[in-house]
Residue frames relative to the residue before (quaternion, step in Angstrom):
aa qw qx qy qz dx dy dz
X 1.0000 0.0000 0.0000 0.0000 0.00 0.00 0.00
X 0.4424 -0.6214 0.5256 0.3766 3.56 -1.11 0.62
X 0.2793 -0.5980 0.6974 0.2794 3.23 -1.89 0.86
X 0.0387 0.7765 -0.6289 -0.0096 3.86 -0.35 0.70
X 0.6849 0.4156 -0.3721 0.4687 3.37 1.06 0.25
X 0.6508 -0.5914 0.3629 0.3083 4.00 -0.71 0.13
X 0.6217 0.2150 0.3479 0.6680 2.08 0.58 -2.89
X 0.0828 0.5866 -0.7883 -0.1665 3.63 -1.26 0.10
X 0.4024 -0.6951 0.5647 0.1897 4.22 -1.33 0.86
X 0.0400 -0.8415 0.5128 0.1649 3.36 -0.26 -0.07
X 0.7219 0.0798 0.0094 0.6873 4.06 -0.26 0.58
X 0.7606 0.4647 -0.3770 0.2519 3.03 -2.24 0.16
X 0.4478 0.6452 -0.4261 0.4491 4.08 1.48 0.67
X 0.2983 0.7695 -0.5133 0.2353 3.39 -0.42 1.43
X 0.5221 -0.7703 0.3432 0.1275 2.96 -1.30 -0.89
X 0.0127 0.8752 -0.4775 -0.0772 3.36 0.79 0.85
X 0.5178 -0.5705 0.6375 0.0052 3.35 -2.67 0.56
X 0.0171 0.9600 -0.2658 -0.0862 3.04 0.35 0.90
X 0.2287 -0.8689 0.4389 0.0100 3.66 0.05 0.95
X 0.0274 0.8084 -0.5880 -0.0030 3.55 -0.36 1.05
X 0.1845 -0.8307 0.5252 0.0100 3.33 -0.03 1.68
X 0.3545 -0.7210 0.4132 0.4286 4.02 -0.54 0.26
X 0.7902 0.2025 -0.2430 0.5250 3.78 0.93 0.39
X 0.1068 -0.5611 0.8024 0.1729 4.01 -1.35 0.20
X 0.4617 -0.5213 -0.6653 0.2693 1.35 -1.88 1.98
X 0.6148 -0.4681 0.6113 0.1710 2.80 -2.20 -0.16
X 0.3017 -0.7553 0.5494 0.1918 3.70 -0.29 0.77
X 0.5458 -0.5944 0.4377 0.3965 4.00 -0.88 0.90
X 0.1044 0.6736 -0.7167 0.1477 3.91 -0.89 0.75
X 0.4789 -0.7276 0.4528 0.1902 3.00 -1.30 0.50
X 0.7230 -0.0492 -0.0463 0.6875 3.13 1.54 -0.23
X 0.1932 -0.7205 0.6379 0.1916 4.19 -0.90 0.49
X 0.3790 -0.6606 0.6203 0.1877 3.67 -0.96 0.48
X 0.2821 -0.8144 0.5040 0.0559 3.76 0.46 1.26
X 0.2025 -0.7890 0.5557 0.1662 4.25 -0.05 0.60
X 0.8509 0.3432 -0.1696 0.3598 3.16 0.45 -1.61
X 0.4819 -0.6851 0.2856 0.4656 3.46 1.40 0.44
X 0.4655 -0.6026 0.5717 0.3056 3.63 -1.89 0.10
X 0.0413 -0.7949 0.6053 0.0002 3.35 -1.11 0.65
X 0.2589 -0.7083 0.6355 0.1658 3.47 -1.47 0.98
X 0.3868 0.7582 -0.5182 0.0839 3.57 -0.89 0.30
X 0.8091 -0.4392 0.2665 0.2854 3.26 -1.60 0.97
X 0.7533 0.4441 -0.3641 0.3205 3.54 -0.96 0.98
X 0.0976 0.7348 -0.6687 0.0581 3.14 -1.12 1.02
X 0.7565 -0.3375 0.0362 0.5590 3.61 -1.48 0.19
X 0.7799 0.3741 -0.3937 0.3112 3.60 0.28 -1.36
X 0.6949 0.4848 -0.3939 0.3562 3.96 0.80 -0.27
X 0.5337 0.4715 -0.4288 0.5559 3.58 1.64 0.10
X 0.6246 0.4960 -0.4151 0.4378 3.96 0.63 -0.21
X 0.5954 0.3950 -0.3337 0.6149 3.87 1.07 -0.79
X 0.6456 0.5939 -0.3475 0.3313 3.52 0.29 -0.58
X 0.6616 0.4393 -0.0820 0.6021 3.36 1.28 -1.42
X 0.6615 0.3715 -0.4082 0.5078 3.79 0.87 -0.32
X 0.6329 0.5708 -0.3865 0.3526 3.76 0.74 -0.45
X 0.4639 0.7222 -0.3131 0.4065 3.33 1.34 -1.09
X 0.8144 0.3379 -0.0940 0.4623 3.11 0.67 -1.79
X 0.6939 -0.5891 0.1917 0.3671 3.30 0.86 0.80
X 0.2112 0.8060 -0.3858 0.3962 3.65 2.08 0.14
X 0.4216 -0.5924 0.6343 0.2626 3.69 -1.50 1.14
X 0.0474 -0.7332 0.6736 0.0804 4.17 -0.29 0.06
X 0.1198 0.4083 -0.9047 -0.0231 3.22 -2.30 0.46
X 0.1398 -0.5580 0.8173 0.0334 2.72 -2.12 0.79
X 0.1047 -0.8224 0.5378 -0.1533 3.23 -1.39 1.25
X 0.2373 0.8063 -0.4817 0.2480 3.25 0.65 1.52
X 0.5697 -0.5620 0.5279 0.2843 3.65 -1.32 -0.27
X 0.2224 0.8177 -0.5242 0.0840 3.66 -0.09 1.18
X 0.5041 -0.7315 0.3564 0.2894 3.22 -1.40 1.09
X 0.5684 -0.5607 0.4926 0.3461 4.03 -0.81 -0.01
X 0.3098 0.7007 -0.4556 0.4533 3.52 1.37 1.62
X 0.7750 -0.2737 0.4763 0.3123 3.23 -1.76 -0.27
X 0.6401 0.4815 -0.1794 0.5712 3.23 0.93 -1.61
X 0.6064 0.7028 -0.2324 0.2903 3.67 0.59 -0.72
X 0.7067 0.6131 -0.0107 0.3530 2.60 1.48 -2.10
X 0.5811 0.5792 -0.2419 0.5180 2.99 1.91 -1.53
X 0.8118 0.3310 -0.3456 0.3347 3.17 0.09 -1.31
X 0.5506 0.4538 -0.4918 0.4990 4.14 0.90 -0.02
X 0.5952 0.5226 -0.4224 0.4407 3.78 0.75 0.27
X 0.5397 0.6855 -0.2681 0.4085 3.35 1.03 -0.69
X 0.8533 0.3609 -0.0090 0.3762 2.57 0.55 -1.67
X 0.5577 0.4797 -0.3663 0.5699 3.41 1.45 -0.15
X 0.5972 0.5114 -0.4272 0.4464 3.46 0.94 -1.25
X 0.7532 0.5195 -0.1521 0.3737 4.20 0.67 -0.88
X 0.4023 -0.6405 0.5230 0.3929 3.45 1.90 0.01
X 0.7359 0.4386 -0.4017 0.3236 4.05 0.05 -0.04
X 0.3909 -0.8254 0.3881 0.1237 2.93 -1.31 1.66
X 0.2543 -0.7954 0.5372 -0.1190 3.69 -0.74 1.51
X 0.2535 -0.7353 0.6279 -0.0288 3.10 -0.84 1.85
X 0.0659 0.9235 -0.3664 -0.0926 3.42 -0.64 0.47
X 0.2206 -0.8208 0.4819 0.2134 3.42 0.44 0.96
X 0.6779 -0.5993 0.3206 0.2802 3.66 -1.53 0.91
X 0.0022 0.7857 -0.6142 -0.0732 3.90 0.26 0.22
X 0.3987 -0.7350 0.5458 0.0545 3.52 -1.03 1.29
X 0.5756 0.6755 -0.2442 0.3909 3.30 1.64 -0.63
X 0.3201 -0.6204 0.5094 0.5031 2.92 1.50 -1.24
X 0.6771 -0.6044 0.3377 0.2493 3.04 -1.66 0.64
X 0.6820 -0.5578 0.2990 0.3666 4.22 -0.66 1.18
X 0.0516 0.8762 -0.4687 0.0992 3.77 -0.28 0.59
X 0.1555 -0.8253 0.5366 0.0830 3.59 -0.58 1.21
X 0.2702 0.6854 -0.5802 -0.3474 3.09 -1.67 -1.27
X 0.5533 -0.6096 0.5636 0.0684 2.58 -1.89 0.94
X 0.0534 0.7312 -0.6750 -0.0832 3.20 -1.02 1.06
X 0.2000 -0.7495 0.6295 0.0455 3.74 -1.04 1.33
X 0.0990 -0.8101 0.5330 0.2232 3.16 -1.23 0.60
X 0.7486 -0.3216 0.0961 0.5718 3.82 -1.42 0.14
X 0.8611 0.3317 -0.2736 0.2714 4.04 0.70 -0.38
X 0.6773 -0.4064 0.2003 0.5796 3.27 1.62 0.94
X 0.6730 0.4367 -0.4587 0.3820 3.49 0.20 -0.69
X 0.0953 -0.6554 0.7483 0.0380 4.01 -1.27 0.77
X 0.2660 -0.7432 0.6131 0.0319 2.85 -2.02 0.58
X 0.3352 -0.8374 0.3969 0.1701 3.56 0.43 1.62
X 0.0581 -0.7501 0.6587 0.0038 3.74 -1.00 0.49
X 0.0390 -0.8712 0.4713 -0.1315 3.46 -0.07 1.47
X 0.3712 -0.7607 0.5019 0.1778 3.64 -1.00 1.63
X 0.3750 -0.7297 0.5556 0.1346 3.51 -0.25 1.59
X 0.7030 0.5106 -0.4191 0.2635 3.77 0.99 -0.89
X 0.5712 0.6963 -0.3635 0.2384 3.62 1.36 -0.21
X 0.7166 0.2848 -0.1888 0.6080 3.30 1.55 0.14
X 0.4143 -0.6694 0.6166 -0.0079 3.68 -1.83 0.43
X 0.3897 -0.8135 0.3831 0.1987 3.10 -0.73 0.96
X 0.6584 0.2099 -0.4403 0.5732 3.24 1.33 0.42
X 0.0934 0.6139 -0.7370 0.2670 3.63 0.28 1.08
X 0.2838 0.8476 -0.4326 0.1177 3.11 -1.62 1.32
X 0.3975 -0.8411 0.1805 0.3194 3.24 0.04 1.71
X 0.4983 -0.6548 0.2740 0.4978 3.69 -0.54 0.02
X 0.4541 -0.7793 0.2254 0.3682 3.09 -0.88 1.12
X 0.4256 0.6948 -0.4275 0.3915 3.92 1.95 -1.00
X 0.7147 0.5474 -0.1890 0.3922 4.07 1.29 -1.13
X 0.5392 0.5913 -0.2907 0.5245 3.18 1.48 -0.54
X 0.7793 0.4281 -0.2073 0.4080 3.50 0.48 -1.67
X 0.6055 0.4886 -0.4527 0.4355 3.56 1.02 -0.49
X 0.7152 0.5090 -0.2933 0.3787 3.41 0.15 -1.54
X 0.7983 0.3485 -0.2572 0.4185 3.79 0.70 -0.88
X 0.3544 0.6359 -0.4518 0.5156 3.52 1.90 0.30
X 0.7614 0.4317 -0.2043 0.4383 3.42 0.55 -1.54
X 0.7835 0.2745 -0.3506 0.4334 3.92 0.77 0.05
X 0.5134 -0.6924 0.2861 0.4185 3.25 -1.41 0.71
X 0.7907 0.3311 -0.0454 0.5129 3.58 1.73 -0.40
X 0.1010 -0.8118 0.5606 0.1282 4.11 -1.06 0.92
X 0.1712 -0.7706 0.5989 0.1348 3.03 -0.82 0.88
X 0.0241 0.8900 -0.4488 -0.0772 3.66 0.22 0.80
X 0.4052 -0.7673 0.4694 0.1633 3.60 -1.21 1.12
X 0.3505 -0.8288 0.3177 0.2987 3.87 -0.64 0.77
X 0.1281 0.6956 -0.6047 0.3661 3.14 1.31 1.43
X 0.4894 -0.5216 0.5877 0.3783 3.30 -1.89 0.78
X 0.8283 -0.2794 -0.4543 -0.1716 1.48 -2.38 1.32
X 0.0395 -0.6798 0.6850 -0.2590 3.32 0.26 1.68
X 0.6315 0.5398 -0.4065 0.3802 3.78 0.07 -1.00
X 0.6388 0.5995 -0.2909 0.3846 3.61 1.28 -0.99
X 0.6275 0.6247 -0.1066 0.4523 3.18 1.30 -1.14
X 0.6647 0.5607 -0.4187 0.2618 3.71 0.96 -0.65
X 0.6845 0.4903 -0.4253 0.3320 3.69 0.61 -0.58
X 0.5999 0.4896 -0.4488 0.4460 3.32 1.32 -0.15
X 0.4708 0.5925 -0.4252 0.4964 3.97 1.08 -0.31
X 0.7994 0.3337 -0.3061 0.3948 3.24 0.14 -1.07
X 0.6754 0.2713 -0.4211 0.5412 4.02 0.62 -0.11
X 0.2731 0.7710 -0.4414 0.3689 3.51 0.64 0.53
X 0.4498 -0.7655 0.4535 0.0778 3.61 1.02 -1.16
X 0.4282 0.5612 -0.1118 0.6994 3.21 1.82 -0.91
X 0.3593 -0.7079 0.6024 0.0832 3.47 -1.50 1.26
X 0.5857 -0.6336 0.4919 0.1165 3.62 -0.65 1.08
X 0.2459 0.6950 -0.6715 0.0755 3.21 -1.33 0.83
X 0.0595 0.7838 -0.6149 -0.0634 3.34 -1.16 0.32
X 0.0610 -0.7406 0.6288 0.2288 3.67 -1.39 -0.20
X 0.2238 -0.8839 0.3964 0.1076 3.12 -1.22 1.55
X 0.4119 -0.8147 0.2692 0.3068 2.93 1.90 0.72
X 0.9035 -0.1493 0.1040 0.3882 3.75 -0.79 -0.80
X 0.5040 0.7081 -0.4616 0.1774 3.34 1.68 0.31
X 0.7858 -0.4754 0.3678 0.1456 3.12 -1.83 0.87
X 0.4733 -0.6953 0.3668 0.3975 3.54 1.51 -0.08
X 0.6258 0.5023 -0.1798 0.5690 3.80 1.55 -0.73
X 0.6535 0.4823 -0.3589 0.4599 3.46 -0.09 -0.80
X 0.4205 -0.7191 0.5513 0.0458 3.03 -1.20 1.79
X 0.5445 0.5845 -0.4633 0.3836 4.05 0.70 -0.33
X 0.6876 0.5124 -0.2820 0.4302 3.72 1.14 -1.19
X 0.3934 0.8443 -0.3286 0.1562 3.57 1.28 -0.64
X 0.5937 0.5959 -0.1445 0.5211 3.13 1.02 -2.29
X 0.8285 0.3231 -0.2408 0.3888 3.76 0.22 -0.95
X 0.5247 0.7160 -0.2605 0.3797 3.24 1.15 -0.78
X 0.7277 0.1873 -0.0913 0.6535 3.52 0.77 -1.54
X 0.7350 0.3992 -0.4836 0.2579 3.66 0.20 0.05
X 0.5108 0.5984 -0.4061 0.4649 4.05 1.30 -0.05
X 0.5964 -0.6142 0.5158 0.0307 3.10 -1.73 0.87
X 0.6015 0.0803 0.0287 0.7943 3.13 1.88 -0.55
X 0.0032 -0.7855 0.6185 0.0174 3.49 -1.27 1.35
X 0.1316 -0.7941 0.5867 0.0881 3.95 -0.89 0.84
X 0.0678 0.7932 -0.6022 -0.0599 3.44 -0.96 0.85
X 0.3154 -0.5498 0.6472 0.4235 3.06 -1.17 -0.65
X 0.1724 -0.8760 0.3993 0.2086 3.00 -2.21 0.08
X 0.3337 -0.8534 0.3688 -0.1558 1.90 1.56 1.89
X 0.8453 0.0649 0.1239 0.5156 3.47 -0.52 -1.48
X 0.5542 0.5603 -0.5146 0.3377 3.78 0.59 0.50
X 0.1305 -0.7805 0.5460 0.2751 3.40 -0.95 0.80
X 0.7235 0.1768 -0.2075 0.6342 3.97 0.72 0.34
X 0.1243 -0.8240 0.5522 0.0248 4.11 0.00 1.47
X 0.4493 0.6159 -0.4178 0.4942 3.58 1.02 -0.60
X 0.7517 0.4415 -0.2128 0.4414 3.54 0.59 -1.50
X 0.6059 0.4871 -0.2927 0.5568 3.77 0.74 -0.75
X 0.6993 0.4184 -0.3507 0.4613 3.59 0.35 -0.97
X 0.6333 0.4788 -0.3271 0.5125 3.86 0.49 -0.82
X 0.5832 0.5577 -0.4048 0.4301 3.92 0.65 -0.97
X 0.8756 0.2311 -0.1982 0.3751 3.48 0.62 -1.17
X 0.5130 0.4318 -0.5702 0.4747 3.88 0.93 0.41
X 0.3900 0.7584 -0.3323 0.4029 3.80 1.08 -0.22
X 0.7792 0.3611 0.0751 0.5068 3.18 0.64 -1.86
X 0.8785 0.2151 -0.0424 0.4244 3.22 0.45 -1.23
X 0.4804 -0.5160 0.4681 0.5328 4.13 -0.56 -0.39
X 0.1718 0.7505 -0.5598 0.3064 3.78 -0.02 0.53
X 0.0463 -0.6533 0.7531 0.0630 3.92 -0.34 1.47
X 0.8866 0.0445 -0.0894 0.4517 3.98 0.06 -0.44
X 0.1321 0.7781 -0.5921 -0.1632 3.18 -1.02 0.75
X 0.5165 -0.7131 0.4676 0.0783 3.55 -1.28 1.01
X 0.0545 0.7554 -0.6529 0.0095 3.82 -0.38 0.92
X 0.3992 -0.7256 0.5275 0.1893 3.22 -1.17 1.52
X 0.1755 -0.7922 0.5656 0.1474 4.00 -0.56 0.26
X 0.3033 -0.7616 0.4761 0.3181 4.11 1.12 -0.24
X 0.8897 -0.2082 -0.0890 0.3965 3.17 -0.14 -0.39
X 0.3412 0.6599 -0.3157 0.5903 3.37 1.97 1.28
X 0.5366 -0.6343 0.4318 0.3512 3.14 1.11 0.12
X 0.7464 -0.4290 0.4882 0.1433 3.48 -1.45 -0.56
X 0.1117 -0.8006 0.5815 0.0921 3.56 -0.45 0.66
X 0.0249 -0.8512 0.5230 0.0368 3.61 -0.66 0.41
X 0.1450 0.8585 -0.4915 -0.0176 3.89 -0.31 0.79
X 0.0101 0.7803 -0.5969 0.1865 3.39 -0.19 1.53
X 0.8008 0.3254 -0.1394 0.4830 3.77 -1.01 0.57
X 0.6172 -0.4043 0.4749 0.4797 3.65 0.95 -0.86
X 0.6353 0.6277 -0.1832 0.4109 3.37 1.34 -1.14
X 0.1572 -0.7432 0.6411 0.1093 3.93 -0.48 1.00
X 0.1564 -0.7062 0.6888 -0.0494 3.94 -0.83 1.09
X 0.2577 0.6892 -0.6719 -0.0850 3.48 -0.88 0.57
X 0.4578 -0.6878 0.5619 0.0394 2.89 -1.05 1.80
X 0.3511 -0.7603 0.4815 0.2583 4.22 -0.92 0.77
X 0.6107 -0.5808 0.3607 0.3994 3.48 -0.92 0.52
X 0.4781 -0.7250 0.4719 0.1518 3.96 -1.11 0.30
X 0.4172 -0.7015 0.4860 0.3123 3.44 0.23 1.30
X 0.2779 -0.7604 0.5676 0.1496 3.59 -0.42 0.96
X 0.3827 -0.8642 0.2469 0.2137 3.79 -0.79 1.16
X 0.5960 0.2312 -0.3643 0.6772 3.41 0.97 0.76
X 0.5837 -0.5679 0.4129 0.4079 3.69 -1.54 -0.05
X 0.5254 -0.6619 0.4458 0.2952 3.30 -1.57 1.48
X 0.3167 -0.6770 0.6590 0.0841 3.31 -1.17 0.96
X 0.8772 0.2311 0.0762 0.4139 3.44 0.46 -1.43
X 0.1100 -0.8495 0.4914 0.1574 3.94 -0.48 0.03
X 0.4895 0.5353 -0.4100 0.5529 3.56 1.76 0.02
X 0.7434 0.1556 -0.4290 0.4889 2.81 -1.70 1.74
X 0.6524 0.5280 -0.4965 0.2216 3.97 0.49 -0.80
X 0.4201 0.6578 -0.4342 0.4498 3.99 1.44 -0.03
X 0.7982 0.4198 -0.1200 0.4151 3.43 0.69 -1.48
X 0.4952 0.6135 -0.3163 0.5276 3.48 1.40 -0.31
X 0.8342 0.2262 -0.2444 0.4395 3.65 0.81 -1.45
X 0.3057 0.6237 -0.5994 0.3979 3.74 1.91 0.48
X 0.8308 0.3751 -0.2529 0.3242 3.68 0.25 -1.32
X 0.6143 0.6006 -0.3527 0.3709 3.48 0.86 -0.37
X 0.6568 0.5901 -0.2046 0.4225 2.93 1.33 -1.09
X 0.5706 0.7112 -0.1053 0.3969 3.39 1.42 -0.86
X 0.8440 0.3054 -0.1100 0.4270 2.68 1.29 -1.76
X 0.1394 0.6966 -0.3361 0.6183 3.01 2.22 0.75
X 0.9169 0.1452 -0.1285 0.3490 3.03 -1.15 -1.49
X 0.4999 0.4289 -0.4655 0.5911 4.23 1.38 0.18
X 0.9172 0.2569 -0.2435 0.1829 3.29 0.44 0.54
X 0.5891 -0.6756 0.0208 0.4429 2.18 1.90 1.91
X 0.5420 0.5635 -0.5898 0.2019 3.34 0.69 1.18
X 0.7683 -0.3226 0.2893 0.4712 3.49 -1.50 -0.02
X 0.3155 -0.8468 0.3598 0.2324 3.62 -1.10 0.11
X 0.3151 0.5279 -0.4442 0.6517 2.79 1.81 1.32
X 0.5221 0.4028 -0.4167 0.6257 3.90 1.34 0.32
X 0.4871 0.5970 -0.4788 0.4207 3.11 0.48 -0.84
X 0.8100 0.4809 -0.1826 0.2815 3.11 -0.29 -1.79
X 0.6551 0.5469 -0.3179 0.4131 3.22 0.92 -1.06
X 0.5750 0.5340 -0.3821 0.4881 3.80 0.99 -0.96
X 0.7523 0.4405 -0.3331 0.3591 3.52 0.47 -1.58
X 0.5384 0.6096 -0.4061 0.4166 3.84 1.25 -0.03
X 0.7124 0.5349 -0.2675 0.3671 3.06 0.80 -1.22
X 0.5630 0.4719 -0.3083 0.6043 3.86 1.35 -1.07
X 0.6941 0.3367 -0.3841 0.5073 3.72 0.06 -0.62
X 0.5487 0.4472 -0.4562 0.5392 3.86 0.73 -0.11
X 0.6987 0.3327 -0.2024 0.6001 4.25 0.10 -0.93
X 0.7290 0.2244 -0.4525 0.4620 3.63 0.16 0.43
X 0.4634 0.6154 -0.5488 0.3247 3.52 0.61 0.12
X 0.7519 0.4604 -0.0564 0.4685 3.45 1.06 -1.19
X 0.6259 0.4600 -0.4035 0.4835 2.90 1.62 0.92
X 0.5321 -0.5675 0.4807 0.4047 3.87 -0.66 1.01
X 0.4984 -0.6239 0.5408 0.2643 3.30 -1.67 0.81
X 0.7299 0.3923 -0.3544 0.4333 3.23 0.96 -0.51
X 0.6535 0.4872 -0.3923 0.4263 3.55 0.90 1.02
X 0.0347 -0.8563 0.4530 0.2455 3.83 -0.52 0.08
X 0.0210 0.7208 -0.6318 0.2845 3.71 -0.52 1.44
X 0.1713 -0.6877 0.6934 -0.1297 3.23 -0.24 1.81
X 0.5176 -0.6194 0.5253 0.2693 3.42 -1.70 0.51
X 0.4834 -0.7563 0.4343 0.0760 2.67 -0.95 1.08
X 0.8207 -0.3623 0.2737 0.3467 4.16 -0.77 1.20
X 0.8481 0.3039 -0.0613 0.4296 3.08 0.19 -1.63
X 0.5684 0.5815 -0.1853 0.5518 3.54 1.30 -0.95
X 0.5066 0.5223 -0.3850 0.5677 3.65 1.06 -0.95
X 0.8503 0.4029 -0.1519 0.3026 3.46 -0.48 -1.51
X 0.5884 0.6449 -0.2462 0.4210 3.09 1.60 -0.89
X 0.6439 0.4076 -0.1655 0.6260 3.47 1.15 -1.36
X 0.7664 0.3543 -0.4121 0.3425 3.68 0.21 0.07
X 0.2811 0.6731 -0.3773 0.5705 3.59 1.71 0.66
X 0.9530 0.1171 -0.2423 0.1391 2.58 0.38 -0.98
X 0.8244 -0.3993 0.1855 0.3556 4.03 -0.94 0.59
């Protein structure tokens, strides 16, 4: 079968609010007088991974469930405005919707509407098998109802990715994705021994590499048996923002390791995007860009 696709996304098309508050936590007030204003606008993880893989010169589909909303509208704007192609099955719920509160030193704190989705939400499966036949790679998000979707990935042929972002190493919902991807990204955020999580899931699952983000520690990488911790990248203007810099070093890293580099290269790209998206506003989207990638990893 032809791989005419790169990347195929799976889940993760929404919409986030963006709140720039002047502290995290947030002290109780009854009201805050917001300066730099509030914004809504297209993107979440899986439309900043297709978003970042296109940049880098990557074929993309994205393949999510959106409602017939406002919120909707954006993300089919996005995605035309971004050249990336977007299947979109009909959610009745309406379309996935966040917000983001960021404070003055980048760090944000996500508040997600659980009602936009259903546990038996489900993509079709005759749509699944074609599209993930036709690409050479899935990167799948652990938004509902991707989990539904994996045994058909996995006889698919197509190499696996996922990112399990901030999970706790315990929580049974992240599981399914965790041990079934070919390539696993976390944060460690909320781990209290990553060395130990990472090892649990090439153990458990089919995982050749799995990746713990560290922010401004750099990167953990365990491939072979071998633990690599890789140092963070002096990011090249000043960080403003930290939403999206996970999803930046999901795709960079990707667009690396589909192209037969090492995964201690890998890593080194997925720093560098997660370094150049820090210093982008959330309420903008500006992935790095090919040449810049390759450029900054030249250099000494």
């Amino acid at each position: 079968m032809s791989r005419d696709i790169d990347v195929l996304v799976l889940g993760g098309a929404g919409v986030d609010t963006i709140v720039y508050v002047p502290q995290l936590p947030l002290p109780y007030a009854d009201s805050y007088m917001i300066d730099s204003g509030i914004r809504t606008r297209a993107g979440q993880t899986g439309d900043f991974v297709a978003l970042g893989l296109g940049a880098l010169g990557l074929r993309v589909h994205h393949l999510d469930m959106l409602g017939d909303d406002p919120e909707g509208v954006l993300v089919r704007a996005l995605h035309r405005e971004k050249g990336i192609a977007l299947t979109a099955i009909p959610q009745p719920a309406g379309t996935k919707r966040a917000v983001n509160l960021v404070g003055p030193d980048g760090r944000r704190l996500s508040l997600y509407d659980t009602s936009r989705t259903h546990p038996d939400d489900r993509f079709p499966e005759a749509m699944v098998r074609e599209l993930a036949g036709a690409s050479r790679h899935v990167h799948v998000t652990i938004t509902q109802p991707c989990v539904h979707s994996l045994p058909v990935l996995r006889e698919s042929g197509a190499t696996l990715s996922t990112d399990l972002h901030d999970w706790d190493g315990e929580n049974p919902y992240h599981e399914p994705f965790a041990y079934a991807a070919d390539v696993v990204f976390l944060s460690t955020t909320a781990l209290a021994d990553p060395e130990r999580t990472m090892r649990r899931i090439t153990d458990r699952g089919r995982a050749e590499v799995v990746v713990a983000t560290a922010g401004a520690k750099g990167a953990y990488v365990l491939s072979d048996d071998e633990l690599t911790r890789l140092p963070a990248v002096t990011p090249p203007a000043p960080v403003v923002d930290s939403n999206g810099a996970g999803d930046a070093f999901a795709a960079a890293f990707l667009y690396a390791w589909l192209n037969r580099e090492t995964p201690r290269r890998s890593a080194l790209y997925g720093t560098i995007a997660g370094a150049h998206a820090c210093t982008v506003p959330s309420t903008e989207t500006d992935a790095i860009g090919l040449n810049q990638l390759i450029g900054r990893a030249a250099t000494p």
